[in-house]
C-alpha positions as YAML, in Angstrom:
chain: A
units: angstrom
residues:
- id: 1
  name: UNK
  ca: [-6.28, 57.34, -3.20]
- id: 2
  name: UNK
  ca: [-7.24, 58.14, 0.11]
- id: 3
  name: UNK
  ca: [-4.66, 58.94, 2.58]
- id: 4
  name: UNK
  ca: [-5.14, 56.30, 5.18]
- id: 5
  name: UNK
  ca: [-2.59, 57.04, 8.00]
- id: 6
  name: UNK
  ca: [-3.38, 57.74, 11.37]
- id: 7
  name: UNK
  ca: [-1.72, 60.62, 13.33]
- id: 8
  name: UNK
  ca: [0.44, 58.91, 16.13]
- id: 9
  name: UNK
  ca: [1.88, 59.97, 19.33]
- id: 10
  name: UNK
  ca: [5.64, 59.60, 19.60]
- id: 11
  name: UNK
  ca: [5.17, 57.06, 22.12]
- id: 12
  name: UNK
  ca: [2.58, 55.03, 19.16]
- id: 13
  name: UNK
  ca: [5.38, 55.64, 16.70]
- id: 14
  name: UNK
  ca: [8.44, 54.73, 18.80]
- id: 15
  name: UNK
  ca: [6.08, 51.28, 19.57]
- id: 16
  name: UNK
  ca: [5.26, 50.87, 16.10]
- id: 17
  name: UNK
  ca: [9.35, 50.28, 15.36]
- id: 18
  name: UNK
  ca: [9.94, 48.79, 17.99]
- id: 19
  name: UNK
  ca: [6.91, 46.15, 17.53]
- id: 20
  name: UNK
  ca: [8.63, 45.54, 13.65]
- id: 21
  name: UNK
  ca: [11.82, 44.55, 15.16]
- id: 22
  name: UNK
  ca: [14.07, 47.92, 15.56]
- id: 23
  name: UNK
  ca: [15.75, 47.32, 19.16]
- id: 24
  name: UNK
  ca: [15.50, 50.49, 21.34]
- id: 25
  name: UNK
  ca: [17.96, 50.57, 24.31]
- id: 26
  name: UNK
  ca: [17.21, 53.65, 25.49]
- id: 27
  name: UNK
  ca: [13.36, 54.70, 25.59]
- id: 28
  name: UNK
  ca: [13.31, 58.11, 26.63]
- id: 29
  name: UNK
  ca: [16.62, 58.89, 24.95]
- id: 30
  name: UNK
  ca: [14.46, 57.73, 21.14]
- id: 31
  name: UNK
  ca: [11.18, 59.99, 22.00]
- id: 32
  name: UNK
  ca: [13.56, 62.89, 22.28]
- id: 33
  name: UNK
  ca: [14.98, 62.31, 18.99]
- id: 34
  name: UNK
  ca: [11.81, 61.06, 17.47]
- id: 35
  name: UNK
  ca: [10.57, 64.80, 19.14]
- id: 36
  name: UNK
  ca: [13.12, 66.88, 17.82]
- id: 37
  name: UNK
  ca: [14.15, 65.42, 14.53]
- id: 38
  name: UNK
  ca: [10.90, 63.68, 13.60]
- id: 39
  name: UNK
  ca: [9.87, 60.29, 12.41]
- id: 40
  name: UNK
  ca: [9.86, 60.54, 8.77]
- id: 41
  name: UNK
  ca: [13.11, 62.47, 8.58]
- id: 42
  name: UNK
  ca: [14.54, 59.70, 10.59]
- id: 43
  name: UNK
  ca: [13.02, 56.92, 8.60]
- id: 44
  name: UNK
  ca: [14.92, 57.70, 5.67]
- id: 45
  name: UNK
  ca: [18.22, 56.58, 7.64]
- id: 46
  name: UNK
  ca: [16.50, 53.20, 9.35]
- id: 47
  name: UNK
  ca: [15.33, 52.28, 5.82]
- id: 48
  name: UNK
  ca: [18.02, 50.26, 4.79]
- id: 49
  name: UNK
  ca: [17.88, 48.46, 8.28]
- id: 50
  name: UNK
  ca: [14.27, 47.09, 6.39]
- id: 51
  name: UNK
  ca: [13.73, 43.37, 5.36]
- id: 52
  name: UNK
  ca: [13.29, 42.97, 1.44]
- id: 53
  name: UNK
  ca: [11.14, 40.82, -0.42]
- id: 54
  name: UNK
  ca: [12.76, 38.45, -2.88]
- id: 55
  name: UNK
  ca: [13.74, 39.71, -6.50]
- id: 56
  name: UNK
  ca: [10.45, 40.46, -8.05]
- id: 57
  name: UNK
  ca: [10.24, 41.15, -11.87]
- id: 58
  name: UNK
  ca: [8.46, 44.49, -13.04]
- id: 59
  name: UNK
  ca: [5.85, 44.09, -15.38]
- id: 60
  name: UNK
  ca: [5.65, 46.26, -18.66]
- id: 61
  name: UNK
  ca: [3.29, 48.96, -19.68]
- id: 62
  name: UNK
  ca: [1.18, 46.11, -21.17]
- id: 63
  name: UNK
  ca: [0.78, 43.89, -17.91]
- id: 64
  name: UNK
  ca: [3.39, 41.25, -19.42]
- id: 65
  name: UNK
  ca: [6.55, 39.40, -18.11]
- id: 66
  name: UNK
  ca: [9.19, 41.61, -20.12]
- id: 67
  name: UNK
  ca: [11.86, 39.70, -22.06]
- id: 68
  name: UNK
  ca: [14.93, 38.50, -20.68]
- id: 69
  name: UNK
  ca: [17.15, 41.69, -22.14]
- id: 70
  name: UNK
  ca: [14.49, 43.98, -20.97]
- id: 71
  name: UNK
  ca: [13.96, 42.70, -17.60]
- id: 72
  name: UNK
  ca: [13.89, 45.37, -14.55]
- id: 73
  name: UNK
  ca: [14.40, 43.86, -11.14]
- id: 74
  name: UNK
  ca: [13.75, 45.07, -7.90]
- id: 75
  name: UNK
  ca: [13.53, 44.36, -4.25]
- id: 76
  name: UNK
  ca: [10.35, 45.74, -2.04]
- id: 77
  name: UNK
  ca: [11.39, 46.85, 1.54]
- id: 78
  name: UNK
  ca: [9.34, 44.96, 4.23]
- id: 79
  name: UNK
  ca: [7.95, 46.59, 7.43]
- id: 80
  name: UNK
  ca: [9.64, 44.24, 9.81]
- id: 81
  name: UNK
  ca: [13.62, 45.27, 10.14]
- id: 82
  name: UNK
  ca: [16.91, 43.20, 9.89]
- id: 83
  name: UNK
  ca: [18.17, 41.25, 13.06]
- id: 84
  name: UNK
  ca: [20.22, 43.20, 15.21]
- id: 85
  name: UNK
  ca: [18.72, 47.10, 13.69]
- id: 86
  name: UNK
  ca: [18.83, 49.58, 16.42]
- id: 87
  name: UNK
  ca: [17.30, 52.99, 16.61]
- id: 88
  name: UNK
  ca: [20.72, 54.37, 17.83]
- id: 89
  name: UNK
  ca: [22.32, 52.97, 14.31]
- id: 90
  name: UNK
  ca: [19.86, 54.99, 12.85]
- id: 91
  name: UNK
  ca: [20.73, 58.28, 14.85]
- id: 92
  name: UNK
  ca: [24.35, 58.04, 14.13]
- id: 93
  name: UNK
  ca: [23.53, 57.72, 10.88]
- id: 94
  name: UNK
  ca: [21.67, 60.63, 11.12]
- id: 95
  name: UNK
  ca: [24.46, 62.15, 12.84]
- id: 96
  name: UNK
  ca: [27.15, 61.07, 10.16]
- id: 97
  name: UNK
  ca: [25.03, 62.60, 7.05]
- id: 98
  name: UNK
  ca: [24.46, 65.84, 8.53]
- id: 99
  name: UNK
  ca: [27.85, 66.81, 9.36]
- id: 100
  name: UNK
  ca: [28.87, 65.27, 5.80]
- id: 101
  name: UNK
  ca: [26.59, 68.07, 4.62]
- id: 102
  name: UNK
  ca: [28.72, 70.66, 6.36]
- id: 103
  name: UNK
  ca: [31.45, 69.40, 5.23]
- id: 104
  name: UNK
  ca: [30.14, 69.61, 1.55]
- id: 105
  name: UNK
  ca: [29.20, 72.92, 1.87]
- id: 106
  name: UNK
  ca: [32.53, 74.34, 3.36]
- id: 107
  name: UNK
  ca: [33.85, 73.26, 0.13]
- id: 108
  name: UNK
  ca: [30.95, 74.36, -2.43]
- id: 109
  name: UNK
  ca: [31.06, 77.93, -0.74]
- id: 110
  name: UNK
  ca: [34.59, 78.09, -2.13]
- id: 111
  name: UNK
  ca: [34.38, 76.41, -5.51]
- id: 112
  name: UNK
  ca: [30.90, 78.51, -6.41]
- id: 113
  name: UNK
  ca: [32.87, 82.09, -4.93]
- id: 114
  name: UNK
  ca: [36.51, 81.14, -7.42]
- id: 115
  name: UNK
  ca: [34.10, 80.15, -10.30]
- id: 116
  name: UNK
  ca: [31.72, 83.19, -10.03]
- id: 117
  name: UNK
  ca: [35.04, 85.10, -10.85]
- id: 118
  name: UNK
  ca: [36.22, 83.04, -13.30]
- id: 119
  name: UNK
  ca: [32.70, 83.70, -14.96]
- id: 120
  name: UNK
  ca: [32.36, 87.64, -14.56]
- id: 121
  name: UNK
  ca: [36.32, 87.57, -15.43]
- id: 122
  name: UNK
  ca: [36.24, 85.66, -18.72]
- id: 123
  name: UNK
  ca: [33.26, 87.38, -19.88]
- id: 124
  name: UNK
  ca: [33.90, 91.19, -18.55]
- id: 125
  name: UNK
  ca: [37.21, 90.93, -20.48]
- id: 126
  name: UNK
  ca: [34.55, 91.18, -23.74]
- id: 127
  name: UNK
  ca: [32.25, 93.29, -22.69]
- id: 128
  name: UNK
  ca: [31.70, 94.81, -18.98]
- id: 129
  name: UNK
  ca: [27.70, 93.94, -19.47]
- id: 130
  name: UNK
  ca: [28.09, 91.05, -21.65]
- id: 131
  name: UNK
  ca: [25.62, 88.73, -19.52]
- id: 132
  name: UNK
  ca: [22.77, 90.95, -21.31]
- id: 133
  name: UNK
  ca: [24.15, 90.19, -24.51]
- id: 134
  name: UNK
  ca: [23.03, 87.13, -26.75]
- id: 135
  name: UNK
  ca: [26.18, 87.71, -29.12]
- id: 136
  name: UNK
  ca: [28.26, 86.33, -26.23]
- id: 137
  name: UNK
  ca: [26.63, 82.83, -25.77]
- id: 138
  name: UNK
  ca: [25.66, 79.63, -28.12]
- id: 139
  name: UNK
  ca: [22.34, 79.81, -29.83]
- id: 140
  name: UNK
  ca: [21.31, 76.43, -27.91]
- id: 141
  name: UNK
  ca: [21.10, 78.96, -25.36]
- id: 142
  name: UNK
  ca: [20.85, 82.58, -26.76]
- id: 143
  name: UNK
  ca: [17.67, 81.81, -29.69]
- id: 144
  name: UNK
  ca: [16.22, 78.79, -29.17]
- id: 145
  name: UNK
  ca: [13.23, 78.77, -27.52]
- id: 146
  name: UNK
  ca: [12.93, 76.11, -24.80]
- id: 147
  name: UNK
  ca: [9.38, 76.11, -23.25]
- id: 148
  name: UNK
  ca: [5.73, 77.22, -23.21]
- id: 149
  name: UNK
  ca: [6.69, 80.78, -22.44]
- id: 150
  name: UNK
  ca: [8.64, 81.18, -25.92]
- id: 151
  name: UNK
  ca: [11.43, 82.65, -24.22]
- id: 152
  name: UNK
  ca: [15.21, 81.32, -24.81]
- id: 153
  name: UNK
  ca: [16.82, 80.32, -21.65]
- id: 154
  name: UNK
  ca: [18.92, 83.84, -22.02]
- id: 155
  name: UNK
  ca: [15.74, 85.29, -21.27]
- id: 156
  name: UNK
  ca: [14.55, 82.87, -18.28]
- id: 157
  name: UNK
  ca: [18.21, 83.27, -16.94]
- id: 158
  name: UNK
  ca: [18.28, 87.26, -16.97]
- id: 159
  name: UNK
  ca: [14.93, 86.82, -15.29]
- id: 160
  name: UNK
  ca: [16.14, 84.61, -12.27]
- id: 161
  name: UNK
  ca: [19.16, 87.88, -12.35]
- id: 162
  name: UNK
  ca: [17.10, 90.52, -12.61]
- id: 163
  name: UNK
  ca: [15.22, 88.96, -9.26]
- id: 164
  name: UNK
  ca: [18.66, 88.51, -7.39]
- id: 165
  name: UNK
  ca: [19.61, 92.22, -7.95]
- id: 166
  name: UNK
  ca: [16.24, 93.31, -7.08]
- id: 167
  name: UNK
  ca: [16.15, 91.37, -3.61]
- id: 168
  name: UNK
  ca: [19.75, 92.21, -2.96]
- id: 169
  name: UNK
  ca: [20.36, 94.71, -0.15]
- id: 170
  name: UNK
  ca: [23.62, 94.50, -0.21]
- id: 171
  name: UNK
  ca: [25.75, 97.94, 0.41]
- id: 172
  name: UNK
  ca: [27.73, 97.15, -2.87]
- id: 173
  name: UNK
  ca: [24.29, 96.72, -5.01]
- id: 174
  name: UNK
  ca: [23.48, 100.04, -3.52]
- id: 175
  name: UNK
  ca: [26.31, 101.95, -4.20]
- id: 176
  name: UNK
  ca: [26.62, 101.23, -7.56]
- id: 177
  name: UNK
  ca: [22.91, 101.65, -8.37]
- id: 178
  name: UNK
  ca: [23.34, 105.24, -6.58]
- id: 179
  name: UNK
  ca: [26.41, 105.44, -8.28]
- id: 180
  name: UNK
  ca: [27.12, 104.49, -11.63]
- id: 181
  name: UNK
  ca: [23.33, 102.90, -11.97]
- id: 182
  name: UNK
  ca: [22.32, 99.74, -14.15]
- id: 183
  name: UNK
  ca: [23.11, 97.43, -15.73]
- id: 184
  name: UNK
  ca: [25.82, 96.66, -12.80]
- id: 185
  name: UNK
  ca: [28.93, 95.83, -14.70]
- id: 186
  name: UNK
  ca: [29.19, 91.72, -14.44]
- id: 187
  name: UNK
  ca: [32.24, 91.87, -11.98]
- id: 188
  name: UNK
  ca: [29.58, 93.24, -9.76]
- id: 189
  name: UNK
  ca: [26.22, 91.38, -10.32]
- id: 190
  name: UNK
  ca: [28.23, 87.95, -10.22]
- id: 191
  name: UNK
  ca: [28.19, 88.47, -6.35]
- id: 192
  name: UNK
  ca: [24.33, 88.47, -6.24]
- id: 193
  name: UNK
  ca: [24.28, 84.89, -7.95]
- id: 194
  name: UNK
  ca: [23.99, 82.04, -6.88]
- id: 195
  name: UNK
  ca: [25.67, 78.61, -7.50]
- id: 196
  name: UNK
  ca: [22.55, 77.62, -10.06]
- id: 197
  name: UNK
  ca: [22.66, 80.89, -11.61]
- id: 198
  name: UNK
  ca: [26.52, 80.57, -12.18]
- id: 199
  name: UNK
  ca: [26.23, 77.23, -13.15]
- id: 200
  name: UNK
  ca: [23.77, 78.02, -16.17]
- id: 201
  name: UNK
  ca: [25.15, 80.75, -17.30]
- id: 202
  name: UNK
  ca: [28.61, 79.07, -17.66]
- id: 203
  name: UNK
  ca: [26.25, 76.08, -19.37]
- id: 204
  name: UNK
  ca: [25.07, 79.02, -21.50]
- id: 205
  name: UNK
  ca: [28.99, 79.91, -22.80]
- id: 206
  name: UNK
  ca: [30.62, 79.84, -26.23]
- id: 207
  name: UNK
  ca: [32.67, 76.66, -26.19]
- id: 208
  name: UNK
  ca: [35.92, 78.86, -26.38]
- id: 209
  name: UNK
  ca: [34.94, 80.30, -23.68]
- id: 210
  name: UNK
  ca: [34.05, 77.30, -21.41]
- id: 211
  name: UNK
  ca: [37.16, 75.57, -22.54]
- id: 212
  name: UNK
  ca: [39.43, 78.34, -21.02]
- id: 213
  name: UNK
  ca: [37.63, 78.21, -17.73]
- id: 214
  name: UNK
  ca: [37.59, 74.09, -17.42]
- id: 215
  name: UNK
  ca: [41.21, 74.17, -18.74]
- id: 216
  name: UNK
  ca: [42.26, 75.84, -15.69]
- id: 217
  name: UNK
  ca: [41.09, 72.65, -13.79]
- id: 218
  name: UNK
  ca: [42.51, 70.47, -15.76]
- id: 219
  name: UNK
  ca: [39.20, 69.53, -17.84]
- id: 220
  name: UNK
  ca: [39.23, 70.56, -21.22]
- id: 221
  name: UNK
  ca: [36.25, 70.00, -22.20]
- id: 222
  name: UNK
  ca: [34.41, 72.48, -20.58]
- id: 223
  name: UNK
  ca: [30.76, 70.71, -21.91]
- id: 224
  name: UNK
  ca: [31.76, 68.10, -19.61]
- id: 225
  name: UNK
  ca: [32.66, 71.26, -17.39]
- id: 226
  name: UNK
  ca: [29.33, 72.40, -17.52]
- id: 227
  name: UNK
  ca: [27.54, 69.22, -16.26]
- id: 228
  name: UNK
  ca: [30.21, 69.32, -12.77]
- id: 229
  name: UNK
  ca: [28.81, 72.18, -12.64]
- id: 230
  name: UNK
  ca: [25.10, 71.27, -13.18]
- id: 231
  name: UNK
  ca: [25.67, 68.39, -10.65]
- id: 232
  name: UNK
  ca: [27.49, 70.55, -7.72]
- id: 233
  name: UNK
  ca: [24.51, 72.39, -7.73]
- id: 234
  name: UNK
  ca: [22.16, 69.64, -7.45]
- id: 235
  name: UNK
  ca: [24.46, 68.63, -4.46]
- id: 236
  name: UNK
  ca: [24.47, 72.25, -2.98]
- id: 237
  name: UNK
  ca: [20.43, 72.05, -3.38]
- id: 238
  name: UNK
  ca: [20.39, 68.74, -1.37]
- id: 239
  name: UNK
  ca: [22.63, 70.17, 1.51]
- id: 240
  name: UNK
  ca: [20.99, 73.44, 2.09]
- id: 241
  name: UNK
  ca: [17.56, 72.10, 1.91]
- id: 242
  name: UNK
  ca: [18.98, 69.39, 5.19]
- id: 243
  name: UNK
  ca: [17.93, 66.29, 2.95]
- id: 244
  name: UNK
  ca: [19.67, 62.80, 3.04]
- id: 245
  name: UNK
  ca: [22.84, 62.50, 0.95]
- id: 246
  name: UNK
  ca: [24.75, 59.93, 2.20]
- id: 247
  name: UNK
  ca: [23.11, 56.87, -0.28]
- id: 248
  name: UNK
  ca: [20.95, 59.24, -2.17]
- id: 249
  name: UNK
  ca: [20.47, 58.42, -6.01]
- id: 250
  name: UNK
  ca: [22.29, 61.56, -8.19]
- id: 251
  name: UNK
  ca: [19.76, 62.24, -10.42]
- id: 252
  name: UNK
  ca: [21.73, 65.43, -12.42]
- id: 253
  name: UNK
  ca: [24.53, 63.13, -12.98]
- id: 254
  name: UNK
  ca: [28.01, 64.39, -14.40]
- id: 255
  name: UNK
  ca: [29.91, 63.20, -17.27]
- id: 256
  name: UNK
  ca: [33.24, 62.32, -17.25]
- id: 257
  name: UNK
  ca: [36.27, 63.42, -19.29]
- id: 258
  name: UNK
  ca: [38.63, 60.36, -19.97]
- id: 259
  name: UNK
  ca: [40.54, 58.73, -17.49]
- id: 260
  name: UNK
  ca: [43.76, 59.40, -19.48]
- id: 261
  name: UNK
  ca: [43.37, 63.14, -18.71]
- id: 262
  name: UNK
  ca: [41.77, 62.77, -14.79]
- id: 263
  name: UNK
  ca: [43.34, 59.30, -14.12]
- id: 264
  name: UNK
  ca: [41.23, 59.41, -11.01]
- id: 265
  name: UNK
  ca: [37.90, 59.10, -13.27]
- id: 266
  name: UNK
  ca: [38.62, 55.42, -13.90]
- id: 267
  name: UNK
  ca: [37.14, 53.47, -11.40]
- id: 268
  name: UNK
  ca: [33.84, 55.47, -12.01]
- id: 269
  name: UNK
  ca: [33.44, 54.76, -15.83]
- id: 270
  name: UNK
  ca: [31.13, 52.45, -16.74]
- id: 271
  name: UNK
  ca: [30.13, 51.81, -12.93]
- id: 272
  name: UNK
  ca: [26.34, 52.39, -12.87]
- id: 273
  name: UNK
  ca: [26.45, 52.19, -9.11]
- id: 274
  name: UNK
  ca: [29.33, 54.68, -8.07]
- id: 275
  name: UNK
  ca: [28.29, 57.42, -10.93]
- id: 276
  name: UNK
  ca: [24.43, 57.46, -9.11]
- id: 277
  name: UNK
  ca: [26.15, 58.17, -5.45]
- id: 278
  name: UNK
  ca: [27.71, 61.15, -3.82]
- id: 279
  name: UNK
  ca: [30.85, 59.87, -3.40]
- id: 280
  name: UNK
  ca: [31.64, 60.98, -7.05]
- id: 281
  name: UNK
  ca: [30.91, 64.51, -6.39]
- id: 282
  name: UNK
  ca: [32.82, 64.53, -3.32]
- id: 283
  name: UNK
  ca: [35.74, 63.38, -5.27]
- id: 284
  name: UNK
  ca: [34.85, 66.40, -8.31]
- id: 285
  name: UNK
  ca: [34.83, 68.78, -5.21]
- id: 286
  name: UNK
  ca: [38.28, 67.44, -4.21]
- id: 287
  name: UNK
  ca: [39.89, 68.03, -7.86]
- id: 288
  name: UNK
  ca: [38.66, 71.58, -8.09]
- id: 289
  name: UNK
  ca: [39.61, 72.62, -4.65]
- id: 290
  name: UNK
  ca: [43.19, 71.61, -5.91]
- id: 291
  name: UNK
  ca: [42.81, 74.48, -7.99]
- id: 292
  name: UNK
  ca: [40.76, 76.93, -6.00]
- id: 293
  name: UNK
  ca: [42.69, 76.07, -2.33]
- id: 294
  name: UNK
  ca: [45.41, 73.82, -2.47]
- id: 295
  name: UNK
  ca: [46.24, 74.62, 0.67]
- id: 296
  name: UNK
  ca: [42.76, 73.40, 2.33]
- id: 297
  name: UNK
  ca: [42.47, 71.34, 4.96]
- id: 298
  name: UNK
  ca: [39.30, 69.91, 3.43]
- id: 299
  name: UNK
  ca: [40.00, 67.06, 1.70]
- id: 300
  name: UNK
  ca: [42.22, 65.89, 4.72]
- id: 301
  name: UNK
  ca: [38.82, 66.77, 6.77]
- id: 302
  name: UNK
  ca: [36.43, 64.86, 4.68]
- id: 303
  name: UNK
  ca: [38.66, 61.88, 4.69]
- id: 304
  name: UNK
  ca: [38.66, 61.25, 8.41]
- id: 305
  name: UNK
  ca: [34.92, 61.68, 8.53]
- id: 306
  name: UNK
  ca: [34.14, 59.02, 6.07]
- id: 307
  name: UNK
  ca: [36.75, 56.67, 7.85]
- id: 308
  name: UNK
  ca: [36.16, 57.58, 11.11]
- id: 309
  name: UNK
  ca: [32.60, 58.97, 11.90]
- id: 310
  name: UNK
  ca: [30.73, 56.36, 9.33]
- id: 311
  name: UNK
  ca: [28.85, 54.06, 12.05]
- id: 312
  name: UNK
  ca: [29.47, 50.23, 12.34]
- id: 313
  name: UNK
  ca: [26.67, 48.58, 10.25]
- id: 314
  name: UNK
  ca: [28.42, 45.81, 8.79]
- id: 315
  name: UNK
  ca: [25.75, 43.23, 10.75]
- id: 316
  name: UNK
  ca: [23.05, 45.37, 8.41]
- id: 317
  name: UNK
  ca: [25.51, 45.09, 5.43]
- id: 318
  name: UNK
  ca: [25.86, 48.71, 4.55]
- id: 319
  name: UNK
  ca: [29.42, 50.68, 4.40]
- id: 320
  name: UNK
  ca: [30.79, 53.38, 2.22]
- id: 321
  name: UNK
  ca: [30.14, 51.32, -0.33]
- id: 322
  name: UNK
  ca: [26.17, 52.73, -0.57]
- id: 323
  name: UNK
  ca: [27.58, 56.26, -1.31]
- id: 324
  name: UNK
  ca: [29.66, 55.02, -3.76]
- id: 325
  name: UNK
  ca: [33.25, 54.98, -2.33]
- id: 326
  name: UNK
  ca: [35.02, 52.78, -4.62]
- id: 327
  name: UNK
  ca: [37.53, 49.99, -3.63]
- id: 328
  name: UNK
  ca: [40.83, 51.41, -2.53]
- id: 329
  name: UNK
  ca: [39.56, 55.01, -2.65]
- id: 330
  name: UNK
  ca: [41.51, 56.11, 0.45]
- id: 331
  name: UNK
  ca: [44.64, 55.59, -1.20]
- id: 332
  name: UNK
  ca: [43.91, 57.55, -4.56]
- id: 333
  name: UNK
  ca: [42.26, 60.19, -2.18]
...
């Protein structure tokens, strides 16, 4: 398909929302933003301030009205916005998500740095170069071949590493390169990773293994571990690259140990809603920074934004409730 949109001016695009019903109070105050944040980043935050159509029923693969069981539902957002929209709601919306971001990453930069050392710790005590070793992790991950390549995702892994030292200009990397040479030992290397790097090796682990890292934060499971991990760094990946989190949909969702061992699990199980928002990985953040910092001011942080900084948009029907806060969550918090 052709790609049919015209370029606008900021003044065209600022008249286009305003002409489908977004109030603007404050002209020149909306082409700055609309100049310096830009109209599709921005559109992302006034889309929920967008009409819907009624409930339409998708058709299957076959063209055909689905039965009742199968039946997928959906509302289509309209042009034309919701009485009483503004293009300020939409900026302090804007405003709200990114410092939610900073917040998220204050906290990731401290779970990924404890669990990089738990990592190189756990696995150094069997061998000071055991990350090169496919005796040390679970054939899912050490033999079995995974894609087109025919390489195991060992292999793909110590790629991504071997990339991360090579890059590194670090004075540490350097000196023991000069030094001792390489293979760094893995209480060194761990520094070059990053949190997807961690996070897959850990995913790469002998269960044993796993199990005494999670069991330090109360999970002891540490398959469900793993997928915390797997999701943090889906979260970390949405934050660094400055893209919409507050209502996003989770797609690397975590699973969830029972709520008789992490009592604060419960509202979350079974809740299709609240496991596909970010609230739930706020909360995971918040139990492992028990463990990592319990001394952080974080989650006291964190808190006040969501309860103080979230804009009024009850007249557009949207609260903490689209990220997935549940009921009562302040409380448990």
């Amino acid at each position: 398909m052709a790609y049919s949109k015209p370029w606008q001016s900021y003044e065209e695009q600022l008249d286009l929302l305003i002409s489908r019903g977004l109030a603007v109070t404050d002209r020149p105050k909306a082409l700055e933003y609309l100049q310096r944040i830009g109209y599709y980043r921005l559109s992302g935050y006034w889309f929920p301030f967008r009409e819907r159509s009624g409930l339409l029923i998708l058709l299957d693969e076959h063209g055909q009205r689905p039965a009742k069981k199968q039946r997928k539902e959906t509302r289509v957002a309209l042009d034309d916005f919701r009485p009483g929209a503004t293009f300020e709601n939409a900026v302090r919306l804007y405003v709200f998500d990114k410092k939610l971001r900073l917040l998220v990453m204050d906290a990731l930069e401290r779970i990924e740095i404890a669990l990089r050392v738990d990592v190189s710790h756990t696995l150094g005590k069997l061998d000071r170069f055991a990350y090169l070793d496919p005796a040390f992790f679970h054939s899912e991950f050490s033999e079995k071949l995974h894609n087109d390549k025919g390489v195991t995702k060992h292999h793909e892994w110590l790629g991504k590493h071997a990339q991360l030292i090579g890059r590194s200009k670090e004075e540490f990397v350097l000196h023991n390169k000069t030094k001792y040479g390489q293979p760094l030992a893995i209480w060194v290397a761990c520094e070059v990773w990053d949190f997807g790097t961690m996070s897959r090796l850990f995913d790469g682990m002998k269960e044993v293994d796993q199990d005494a890292i999670s069991t330090r934060y109360g999970i002891r499971n540490g398959r469900i571990f793993a997928t915390w991990l797997r999701s943090l760094n889906y979260l970390r990946n949405v934050c660094a690259h400055h893209s919409r989190l507050w209502n996003r949909n989770i797609v690397d969702q975590p699973r969830l140990p029972p709520a008789t061992e992490v009592p604060w699990v419960a509202p979350f199980d079974g809740d299709v809603h609240l496991r596909a928002r970010c609230f739930l990985l706020l909360r995971i953040a918040r139990h492992l920074l028990q463990v990592v910092n319990p001394n952080s001011s974080w989650p006291e942080r964190i808190k006040a934004h969501l309860l103080e900084d979230f804009p009024d948009l009850g007249h557009l029907d949207l609260s903490l409730a689209g990220m997935g806060a549940p009921d009562g969550w302040e409380a448990e918090w």
